[in-house]
C-alpha positions, 0 to 999 in steps of 0.5 A: 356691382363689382364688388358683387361680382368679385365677392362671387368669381373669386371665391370660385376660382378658390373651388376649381383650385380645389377640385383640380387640386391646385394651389389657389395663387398658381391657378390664377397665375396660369389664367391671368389675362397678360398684354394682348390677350382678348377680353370678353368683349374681344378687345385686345388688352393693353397695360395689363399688369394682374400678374405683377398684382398677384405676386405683391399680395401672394408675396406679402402673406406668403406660401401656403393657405394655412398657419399655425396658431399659437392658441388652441381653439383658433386657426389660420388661413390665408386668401387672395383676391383680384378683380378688374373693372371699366371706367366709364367710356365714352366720356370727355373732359375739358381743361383750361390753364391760364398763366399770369403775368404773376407767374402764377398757373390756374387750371379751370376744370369741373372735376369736384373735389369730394375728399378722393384729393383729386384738385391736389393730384391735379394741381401736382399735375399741373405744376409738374407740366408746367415746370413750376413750384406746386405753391404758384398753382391754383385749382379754384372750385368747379363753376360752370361759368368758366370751368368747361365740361366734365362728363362727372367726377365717378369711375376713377376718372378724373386723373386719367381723363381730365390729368389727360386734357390738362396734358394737352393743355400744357403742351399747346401753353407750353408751345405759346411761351417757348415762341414768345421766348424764341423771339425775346431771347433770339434763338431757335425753339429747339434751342430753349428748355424748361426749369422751375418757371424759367425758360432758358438757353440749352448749353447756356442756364444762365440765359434765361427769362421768367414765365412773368418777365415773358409775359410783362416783355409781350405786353401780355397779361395772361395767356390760356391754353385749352386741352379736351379728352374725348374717349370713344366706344364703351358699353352702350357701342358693343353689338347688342346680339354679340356683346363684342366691341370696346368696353372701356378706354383702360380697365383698373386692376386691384388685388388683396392678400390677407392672412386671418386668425378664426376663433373656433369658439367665438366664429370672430374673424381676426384679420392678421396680415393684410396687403393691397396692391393696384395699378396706377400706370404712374403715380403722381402721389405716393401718401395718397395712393397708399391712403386711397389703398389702405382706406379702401381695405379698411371701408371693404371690412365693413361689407365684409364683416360687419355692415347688414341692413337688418328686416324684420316684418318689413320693419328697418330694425337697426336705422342707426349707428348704434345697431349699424355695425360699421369697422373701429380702429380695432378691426383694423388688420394687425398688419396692414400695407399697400403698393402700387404696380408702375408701368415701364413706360415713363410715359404710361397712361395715369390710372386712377386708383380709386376702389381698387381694393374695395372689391377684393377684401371680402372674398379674398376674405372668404378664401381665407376663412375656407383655407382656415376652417374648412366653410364657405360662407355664401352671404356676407356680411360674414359675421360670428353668427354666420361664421358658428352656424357653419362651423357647427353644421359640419361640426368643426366647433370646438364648442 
Protein backbone atom coordinates (compact mmCIF):
# COMPACT_ATOMS: atom_id res chain seq x y z
CA UNK A 1 0.00 0.00 0.00
CA UNK A 2 2.70 2.27 0.41
CA UNK A 3 4.29 1.82 -2.60
CA UNK A 4 0.60 2.87 -4.07
CA UNK A 5 0.29 5.78 -2.22
CA UNK A 6 3.75 7.27 -2.95
CA UNK A 7 3.60 6.08 -6.68
CA UNK A 8 0.16 8.62 -6.51
CA UNK A 9 1.41 11.76 -4.00
CA UNK A 10 4.78 12.00 -5.29
CA UNK A 11 4.14 12.47 -8.89
CA UNK A 12 1.66 15.21 -7.42
CA UNK A 13 3.59 17.32 -5.41
CA UNK A 14 5.55 17.27 -9.00
CA UNK A 15 2.25 18.83 -10.70
CA UNK A 16 1.53 21.56 -7.68
CA UNK A 17 5.40 22.25 -8.16
CA UNK A 18 4.48 22.86 -11.79
CA UNK A 19 1.64 24.85 -11.40
CA UNK A 20 2.92 27.26 -8.99
CA UNK A 21 5.96 27.30 -10.95
CA UNK A 22 8.54 25.80 -8.15
CA UNK A 23 11.20 23.85 -8.20
CA UNK A 24 10.06 20.05 -7.54
CA UNK A 25 12.92 19.69 -4.62
CA UNK A 26 12.32 23.45 -3.19
CA UNK A 27 8.61 22.73 -2.65
CA UNK A 28 8.87 19.71 -0.63
CA UNK A 29 11.62 21.41 1.00
CA UNK A 30 9.33 24.16 2.25
CA UNK A 31 6.42 21.31 3.37
CA UNK A 32 8.52 18.89 4.92
CA UNK A 33 7.28 17.47 8.16
CA UNK A 34 10.55 18.72 10.86
CA UNK A 35 10.68 17.65 14.54
CA UNK A 36 7.26 18.38 16.56
CA UNK A 37 5.11 18.99 13.80
CA UNK A 38 1.70 17.34 13.77
CA UNK A 39 0.90 14.42 11.59
CA UNK A 40 -2.13 13.59 10.20
CA UNK A 41 -3.27 11.89 13.27
CA UNK A 42 -2.26 14.81 15.30
CA UNK A 43 0.77 12.85 16.79
CA UNK A 44 3.46 14.89 17.45
CA UNK A 45 6.53 13.73 15.28
CA UNK A 46 9.65 12.92 16.84
CA UNK A 47 13.10 11.68 14.99
CA UNK A 48 12.08 13.01 11.95
CA UNK A 49 15.00 13.47 9.56
CA UNK A 50 13.09 13.94 5.74
CA UNK A 51 14.79 17.21 5.28
CA UNK A 52 18.50 15.64 5.68
CA UNK A 53 16.79 12.76 3.34
CA UNK A 54 15.83 15.33 0.45
CA UNK A 55 19.31 16.89 0.59
CA UNK A 56 21.25 13.34 0.04
CA UNK A 57 19.41 12.49 -2.94
CA UNK A 58 18.87 16.30 -4.41
CA UNK A 59 22.57 16.42 -3.82
CA UNK A 60 23.39 13.03 -5.29
CA UNK A 61 21.94 13.93 -8.88
CA UNK A 62 22.27 17.66 -8.84
CA UNK A 63 20.44 21.03 -9.45
CA UNK A 64 18.01 21.13 -11.92
CA UNK A 65 15.12 18.62 -13.63
CA UNK A 66 17.10 18.30 -17.04
CA UNK A 67 20.54 17.19 -18.76
CA UNK A 68 21.83 17.46 -22.06
CA UNK A 69 22.12 14.16 -23.71
CA UNK A 70 25.05 13.58 -25.90
CA UNK A 71 22.82 11.74 -28.46
CA UNK A 72 19.94 13.00 -30.60
CA UNK A 73 16.71 11.59 -30.32
CA UNK A 74 17.15 11.06 -26.49
CA UNK A 75 16.52 13.31 -23.30
CA UNK A 76 17.20 13.81 -19.88
CA UNK A 77 15.43 14.48 -16.57
CA UNK A 78 15.93 14.05 -13.12
CA UNK A 79 12.94 13.04 -10.05
CA UNK A 80 13.11 12.79 -6.44
CA UNK A 81 10.74 10.97 -4.43
CA UNK A 82 10.27 10.53 -0.25
CA UNK A 83 7.89 8.68 1.50
CA UNK A 84 7.20 7.66 5.27
CA UNK A 85 5.19 4.78 6.75
CA UNK A 86 4.32 2.86 10.19
CA UNK A 87 5.65 0.15 11.73
CA UNK A 88 3.13 -1.97 13.24
CA UNK A 89 1.92 -0.56 16.61
CA UNK A 90 0.99 -2.03 19.01
CA UNK A 91 3.40 -5.19 19.05
CA UNK A 92 5.64 -6.78 21.76
CA UNK A 93 8.67 -8.84 21.59
CA UNK A 94 10.21 -10.87 23.91
CA UNK A 95 14.47 -11.55 24.44
CA UNK A 96 16.21 -13.70 26.42
CA UNK A 97 20.09 -13.80 26.85
CA UNK A 98 21.82 -16.62 28.57
CA UNK A 99 25.67 -16.11 29.58
CA UNK A 100 27.67 -19.41 30.18
CA UNK A 101 30.31 -20.60 32.16
CA UNK A 102 32.03 -20.60 28.59
CA UNK A 103 31.90 -17.57 28.19
CA UNK A 104 29.66 -17.79 25.50
CA UNK A 105 26.33 -15.42 25.04
CA UNK A 106 23.03 -16.85 23.46
CA UNK A 107 20.04 -14.88 22.66
CA UNK A 108 16.87 -16.88 22.41
CA UNK A 109 14.39 -14.62 20.46
CA UNK A 110 11.29 -15.67 17.78
CA UNK A 111 12.34 -13.09 15.23
CA UNK A 112 12.97 -15.31 11.79
CA UNK A 113 15.56 -15.08 9.75
CA UNK A 114 14.08 -14.97 6.11
CA UNK A 115 17.52 -13.50 4.29
CA UNK A 116 16.78 -9.51 5.57
CA UNK A 117 20.06 -10.84 7.82
CA UNK A 118 18.48 -9.92 10.85
CA UNK A 119 20.03 -13.13 13.59
CA UNK A 120 23.37 -11.40 12.16
CA UNK A 121 22.32 -7.46 13.02
CA UNK A 122 20.99 -9.08 16.48
CA UNK A 123 23.93 -10.99 17.25
CA UNK A 124 26.09 -7.80 16.34
CA UNK A 125 23.70 -6.11 18.90
CA UNK A 126 24.26 -8.55 21.35
CA UNK A 127 27.84 -8.59 21.35
CA UNK A 128 27.99 -4.91 21.25
CA UNK A 129 25.85 -4.94 24.71
CA UNK A 130 27.53 -7.62 25.91
CA UNK A 131 30.98 -6.58 25.52
CA UNK A 132 32.14 -9.52 23.83
CA UNK A 133 33.85 -10.63 20.76
CA UNK A 134 31.00 -11.21 17.87
CA UNK A 135 32.34 -15.14 17.66
CA UNK A 136 31.15 -16.13 21.61
CA UNK A 137 27.53 -14.93 20.48
CA UNK A 138 24.83 -17.50 19.33
CA UNK A 139 21.28 -16.79 17.79
CA UNK A 140 20.00 -20.28 17.40
CA UNK A 141 16.81 -20.48 15.12
CA UNK A 142 13.48 -19.62 16.47
CA UNK A 143 11.45 -22.59 18.86
CA UNK A 144 8.72 -21.63 20.51
CA UNK A 145 9.57 -23.94 23.27
CA UNK A 146 12.39 -21.54 24.47
CA UNK A 147 12.14 -18.52 22.41
CA UNK A 148 9.51 -16.06 23.92
CA UNK A 149 6.89 -14.07 22.06
CA UNK A 150 7.45 -12.08 18.67
CA UNK A 151 4.21 -10.17 17.63
CA UNK A 152 6.03 -11.23 13.78
CA UNK A 153 8.78 -10.69 11.86
CA UNK A 154 7.41 -7.98 9.04
CA UNK A 155 7.19 -4.14 9.24
CA UNK A 156 10.93 -3.28 9.64
CA UNK A 157 10.62 -4.25 13.14
CA UNK A 158 12.77 -6.75 14.56
CA UNK A 159 15.99 -4.23 15.05
CA UNK A 160 13.77 -1.84 16.76
CA UNK A 161 11.40 -3.79 18.45
CA UNK A 162 13.08 -6.69 19.67
CA UNK A 163 17.11 -5.17 19.43
CA UNK A 164 14.93 -3.10 22.19
CA UNK A 165 14.11 -6.11 24.34
CA UNK A 166 17.36 -7.52 23.92
CA UNK A 167 18.74 -3.90 25.36
CA UNK A 168 16.72 -4.66 28.21
CA UNK A 169 17.82 -7.55 28.56
CA UNK A 170 21.54 -6.96 28.67
CA UNK A 171 21.10 -4.27 31.35
CA UNK A 172 19.52 -6.44 33.89
CA UNK A 173 22.46 -9.70 32.69
CA UNK A 174 24.85 -6.97 32.83
CA UNK A 175 23.54 -5.49 36.22
CA UNK A 176 23.82 -9.63 37.91
CA UNK A 177 27.46 -9.94 36.70
CA UNK A 178 28.76 -6.61 37.73
CA UNK A 179 27.30 -7.48 41.61
CA UNK A 180 28.92 -11.05 41.30
CA UNK A 181 31.93 -9.36 40.34
CA UNK A 182 31.44 -6.75 43.12
CA UNK A 183 31.58 -9.26 45.99
CA UNK A 184 34.48 -11.59 43.98
CA UNK A 185 36.74 -8.49 43.44
CA UNK A 186 35.73 -6.42 46.70
CA UNK A 187 34.83 -3.21 45.33
CA UNK A 188 32.20 -0.74 44.88
CA UNK A 189 29.77 -1.52 41.53
CA UNK A 190 30.25 2.01 40.36
CA UNK A 191 33.90 0.96 40.65
CA UNK A 192 33.92 -1.61 37.87
CA UNK A 193 33.59 -1.49 33.96
CA UNK A 194 33.06 -3.59 31.08
CA UNK A 195 35.70 -4.71 28.26
CA UNK A 196 35.74 -7.51 25.81
CA UNK A 197 34.21 -10.10 27.96
CA UNK A 198 36.11 -9.01 31.25
CA UNK A 199 35.06 -6.89 34.02
CA UNK A 200 37.54 -4.76 35.60
CA UNK A 201 38.56 -2.08 38.19
CA UNK A 202 38.43 1.57 36.87
CA UNK A 203 41.79 3.33 37.15
CA UNK A 204 43.30 -0.35 37.80
CA UNK A 205 42.58 -2.65 33.99
CA UNK A 206 44.66 -5.19 34.98
CA UNK A 207 41.99 -6.05 38.08
CA UNK A 208 40.29 -7.68 36.20
CA UNK A 209 37.87 -11.38 35.86
CA UNK A 210 36.59 -13.15 33.14
CA UNK A 211 32.47 -13.52 32.17
CA UNK A 212 33.73 -17.54 32.70
CA UNK A 213 35.92 -17.19 35.87
CA UNK A 214 32.99 -15.23 37.29
CA UNK A 215 30.55 -17.27 36.81
CA UNK A 216 32.88 -20.74 37.62
CA UNK A 217 33.98 -18.54 41.09
CA UNK A 218 30.02 -18.48 41.89
CA UNK A 219 29.46 -21.75 41.16
CA UNK A 220 27.15 -20.96 38.39
CA UNK A 221 26.96 -22.37 35.39
CA UNK A 222 24.85 -19.77 33.50
CA UNK A 223 22.61 -17.03 34.16
CA UNK A 224 19.63 -15.53 31.93
CA UNK A 225 18.36 -12.25 32.03
CA UNK A 226 15.01 -11.53 30.08
CA UNK A 227 14.07 -7.91 28.14
CA UNK A 228 10.31 -7.51 26.91
CA UNK A 229 9.21 -4.59 24.43
CA UNK A 230 5.58 -3.61 24.49
CA UNK A 231 4.44 -0.71 22.35
CA UNK A 232 1.22 1.06 22.80
CA UNK A 233 -1.42 2.83 20.46
CA UNK A 234 -1.39 2.17 16.69
CA UNK A 235 -3.93 2.25 14.07
CA UNK A 236 -6.73 0.26 15.57
CA UNK A 237 -6.60 2.98 18.85
CA UNK A 238 -7.33 6.01 16.76
CA UNK A 239 -10.88 7.39 17.21
CA UNK A 240 -13.01 5.63 14.62
CA UNK A 241 -14.95 9.35 13.78
CA UNK A 242 -11.63 11.72 13.99
CA UNK A 243 -8.79 9.20 13.00
CA UNK A 244 -6.70 11.26 15.46
CA UNK A 245 -4.51 9.43 17.88
CA UNK A 246 -1.25 7.42 17.90
CA UNK A 247 -0.47 5.72 14.83
CA UNK A 248 2.77 4.28 15.03
CA UNK A 249 5.61 3.80 17.70
CA UNK A 250 8.25 5.42 15.11
CA UNK A 251 7.55 5.98 11.42
CA UNK A 252 10.36 5.00 8.54
CA UNK A 253 11.39 7.58 6.33
CA UNK A 254 13.21 6.69 2.91
CA UNK A 255 13.88 8.99 -0.56
CA UNK A 256 15.23 8.07 -4.25
CA UNK A 257 16.86 10.75 -6.44
CA UNK A 258 17.40 9.43 -10.10
CA UNK A 259 18.60 11.06 -13.22
CA UNK A 260 17.18 9.03 -16.50
CA UNK A 261 18.04 8.96 -20.15
CA UNK A 262 14.59 8.27 -22.57
CA UNK A 263 14.93 7.30 -25.80
CA UNK A 264 12.49 9.18 -28.08
CA UNK A 265 12.50 6.49 -30.81
CA UNK A 266 12.51 3.11 -28.66
CA UNK A 267 10.21 4.93 -25.31
CA UNK A 268 13.17 2.81 -23.23
CA UNK A 269 13.96 4.42 -19.95
CA UNK A 270 17.46 4.21 -19.11
CA UNK A 271 18.24 5.09 -15.56
CA UNK A 272 21.76 6.89 -15.30
CA UNK A 273 22.41 7.96 -11.74
CA UNK A 274 20.37 6.59 -9.09
CA UNK A 275 21.04 7.24 -5.02
CA UNK A 276 18.82 5.90 -2.17
CA UNK A 277 18.99 7.11 1.08
CA UNK A 278 16.94 6.09 4.78
CA UNK A 279 16.79 6.66 8.35
CA UNK A 280 18.30 4.34 10.25
CA UNK A 281 18.49 6.24 13.93
CA UNK A 282 21.85 4.09 14.50
CA UNK A 283 23.43 1.74 12.21
CA UNK A 284 24.46 -1.24 13.48
CA UNK A 285 25.59 -2.73 10.06
CA UNK A 286 26.84 -0.27 7.34
CA UNK A 287 27.43 -3.29 4.25
CA UNK A 288 23.97 -4.55 4.93
CA UNK A 289 22.35 -1.10 5.28
CA UNK A 290 23.64 -0.34 1.85
CA UNK A 291 22.84 -4.01 0.51
CA UNK A 292 19.00 -3.67 2.13
CA UNK A 293 19.10 0.29 0.18
CA UNK A 294 20.52 -0.84 -3.11
CA UNK A 295 18.71 -3.97 -3.27
CA UNK A 296 15.63 -2.33 -2.36
CA UNK A 297 16.05 0.22 -5.63
CA UNK A 298 16.97 -2.51 -7.99
CA UNK A 299 13.58 -4.83 -6.56
CA UNK A 300 11.36 -1.28 -7.02
CA UNK A 301 12.55 -1.33 -10.85
CA UNK A 302 10.74 -4.16 -11.64
CA UNK A 303 7.13 -2.44 -10.29
CA UNK A 304 8.57 0.40 -11.94
CA UNK A 305 9.60 -0.76 -15.12
CA UNK A 306 9.04 -4.16 -15.93
CA UNK A 307 6.84 -6.46 -13.83
CA UNK A 308 2.83 -6.68 -15.14
CA UNK A 309 0.63 -9.41 -14.69
CA UNK A 310 -0.92 -9.74 -18.05
CA UNK A 311 -5.11 -10.77 -18.96
CA UNK A 312 -6.61 -11.52 -21.80
CA UNK A 313 -10.25 -13.02 -21.61
CA UNK A 314 -9.61 -13.64 -17.89
CA UNK A 315 -7.08 -16.04 -19.16
CA UNK A 316 -3.24 -15.36 -17.21
CA UNK A 317 -1.23 -15.16 -20.58
CA UNK A 318 2.36 -14.82 -19.40
CA UNK A 319 2.36 -17.38 -16.07
CA UNK A 320 5.96 -17.60 -16.10
CA UNK A 321 9.41 -16.16 -16.05
CA UNK A 322 9.76 -16.16 -19.51
CA UNK A 323 6.74 -13.84 -20.42
CA UNK A 324 7.10 -12.09 -16.50
CA UNK A 325 9.55 -9.41 -16.90
CA UNK A 326 11.65 -9.12 -14.03
CA UNK A 327 15.04 -6.61 -13.88
CA UNK A 328 18.61 -8.22 -15.13
CA UNK A 329 21.93 -6.87 -14.15
CA UNK A 330 21.46 -4.84 -17.18
CA UNK A 331 18.66 -2.74 -15.79
CA UNK A 332 20.76 -2.02 -13.18
CA UNK A 333 21.42 2.02 -12.80
CA UNK A 334 24.63 3.26 -14.62
CA UNK A 335 25.63 4.56 -11.26
CA UNK A 336 23.82 3.47 -8.28
CA UNK A 337 24.72 4.56 -4.54
CA UNK A 338 22.91 4.83 -1.01
CA UNK A 339 23.30 6.32 2.43
CA UNK A 340 21.92 6.45 5.46
CA UNK A 341 20.89 9.70 7.62
CA UNK A 342 22.07 9.00 11.55
CA UNK A 343 20.41 10.77 14.26
CA UNK A 344 22.79 13.23 16.77
CA UNK A 345 21.83 11.32 19.73
CA UNK A 346 24.32 8.29 20.29
CA UNK A 347 21.70 6.99 22.19
CA UNK A 348 18.96 7.33 19.24
CA UNK A 349 16.38 4.94 18.54
CA UNK A 350 17.36 1.85 16.08
CA UNK A 351 15.20 2.15 12.95
CA UNK A 352 14.78 -0.81 10.76
CA UNK A 353 15.39 0.09 7.12
CA UNK A 354 13.74 -2.44 5.31
CA UNK A 355 11.78 -0.97 1.93
CA UNK A 356 12.81 2.26 2.62
CA UNK A 357 13.54 2.72 -0.80
CA UNK A 358 10.83 0.35 -2.53
CA UNK A 359 8.23 2.92 -2.63
CA UNK A 360 10.25 5.69 -3.78
CA UNK A 361 11.88 4.36 -7.10
CA UNK A 362 8.71 4.37 -9.43
CA UNK A 363 7.62 8.13 -9.00
CA UNK A 364 10.88 9.34 -8.31
CA UNK A 365 10.83 7.66 -11.77
CA UNK A 366 7.78 8.96 -13.08
CA UNK A 367 8.99 12.96 -12.17
CA UNK A 368 11.80 12.02 -14.18
CA UNK A 369 10.51 10.93 -17.22
CA UNK A 370 8.13 14.26 -17.05
CA UNK A 371 11.01 16.53 -16.60
CA UNK A 372 12.80 14.66 -19.52
CA UNK A 373 9.99 14.62 -22.08
CA UNK A 374 7.10 16.28 -21.03
CA UNK A 375 4.45 12.97 -20.21
CA UNK A 376 2.87 11.84 -17.15
CA UNK A 377 2.42 8.06 -17.12
CA UNK A 378 -0.53 7.37 -14.73
CA UNK A 379 -0.10 3.21 -14.77
CA UNK A 380 2.94 1.34 -14.19
CA UNK A 381 4.67 -0.68 -15.16
CA UNK A 382 6.07 2.16 -17.02
CA UNK A 383 7.04 0.15 -20.09
CA UNK A 384 8.49 1.27 -23.88
CA UNK A 385 4.98 0.51 -25.11
CA UNK A 386 3.49 3.10 -22.64
CA UNK A 387 6.18 5.31 -22.84
CA UNK A 388 5.66 5.72 -27.18
CA UNK A 389 1.83 6.00 -26.89
CA UNK A 390 2.26 8.97 -24.93
CA UNK A 391 5.28 10.56 -26.40
CA UNK A 392 3.13 10.05 -29.84
CA UNK A 393 -0.12 11.39 -28.28
CA UNK A 394 1.36 14.93 -27.61
CA UNK A 395 3.56 14.08 -30.85
CA UNK A 396 7.01 14.69 -28.72
CA UNK A 397 8.25 11.48 -31.03
CA UNK A 398 11.06 11.72 -32.86
CA UNK A 399 9.63 8.95 -35.12
Amino acid sequence: MTSQLTWACEQQMDEIGVDLGIDPVELRRRNLLREGDAYVTGERMHDVHFTELLNEVAGAIGSGIRSESPEPGRVRGKGVALMIKSTVTSSRSEARLRLGDDGRVTLLCSSVGMGQGVRTTLAQMTAGYMDVAIERVDVPFPDTAVTGFDTYTGSSRATFSMGTALRKAAVVLREELVSLASERMEAAVEDLAFSEGTIFLIGAPRHAISYQELLRSAGRSSIEADGVFQSEGGMPSLDPETGQGVASVHWHEGAVGVEIEVDLETGRIRILNCHGASYAGRVVSPSRVRQQNEGNIIFGLGQALFEEVIYDSGQLVNPNLSDYMIPSILDVPDRLTSSAVEGNDPEAEIHGIGEMTIPCIAPAIGNALFAAAGIRLRDLPMTPERVLRALRAQGTTSL
